[in-house]
C-alpha positions as CSV (number, residue, x, y, z in Angstrom):
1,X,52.3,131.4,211.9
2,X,54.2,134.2,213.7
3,X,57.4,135.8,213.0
4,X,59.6,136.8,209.8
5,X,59.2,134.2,206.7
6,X,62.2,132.8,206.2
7,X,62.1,133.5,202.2
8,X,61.7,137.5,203.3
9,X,64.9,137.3,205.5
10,X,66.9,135.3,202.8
11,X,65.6,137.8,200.1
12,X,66.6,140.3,202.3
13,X,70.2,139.0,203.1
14,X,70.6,138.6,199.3
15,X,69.8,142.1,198.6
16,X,72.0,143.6,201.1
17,X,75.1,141.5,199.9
18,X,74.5,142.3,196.4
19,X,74.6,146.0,197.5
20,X,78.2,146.0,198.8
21,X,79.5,143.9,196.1
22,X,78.1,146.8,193.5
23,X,79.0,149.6,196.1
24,X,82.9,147.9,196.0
25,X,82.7,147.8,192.1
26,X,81.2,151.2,191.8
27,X,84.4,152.4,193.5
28,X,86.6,150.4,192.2
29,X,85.1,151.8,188.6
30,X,84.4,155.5,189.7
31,X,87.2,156.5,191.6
32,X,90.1,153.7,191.6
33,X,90.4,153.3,187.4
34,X,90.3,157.0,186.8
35,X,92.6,157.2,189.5
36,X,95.4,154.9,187.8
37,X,94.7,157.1,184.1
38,X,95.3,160.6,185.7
39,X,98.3,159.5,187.4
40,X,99.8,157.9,184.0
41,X,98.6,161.2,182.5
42,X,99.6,163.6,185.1
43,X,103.6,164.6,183.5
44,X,101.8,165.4,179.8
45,X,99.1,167.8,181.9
46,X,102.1,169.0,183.8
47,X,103.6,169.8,180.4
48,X,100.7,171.1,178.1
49,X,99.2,173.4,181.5
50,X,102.4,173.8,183.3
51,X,100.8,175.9,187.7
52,X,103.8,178.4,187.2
53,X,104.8,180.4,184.3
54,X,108.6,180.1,183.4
């Protein structure tokens, strides 16, 4: 039997799907989430280290 066993390829297939669903949720928890808290918490750091001095 020549060729690529089918149960390699479908392993295969599987494994690269599961990495871009955890590469999307990796973002989504790394960068998006963060994201939404520093911008809700950006007018208090504005406040407690204001860039100029008054």
């Amino acid at each position: 039997m020549t060729g690529i066993p089918m149960a390699l390829l479908l392993d295969t297939c599987t494994m690269l799907i599961s990495l871009v669903f955890l590469s999307i949720v990796g973002l989504v928890a790394g960068v998006l989430i963060p994201g939404l808290f520093l911008s809700a918490a950006a007018p208090w750091l504005d406040w407690i280290l204001p860039l100029k001095r008054r």
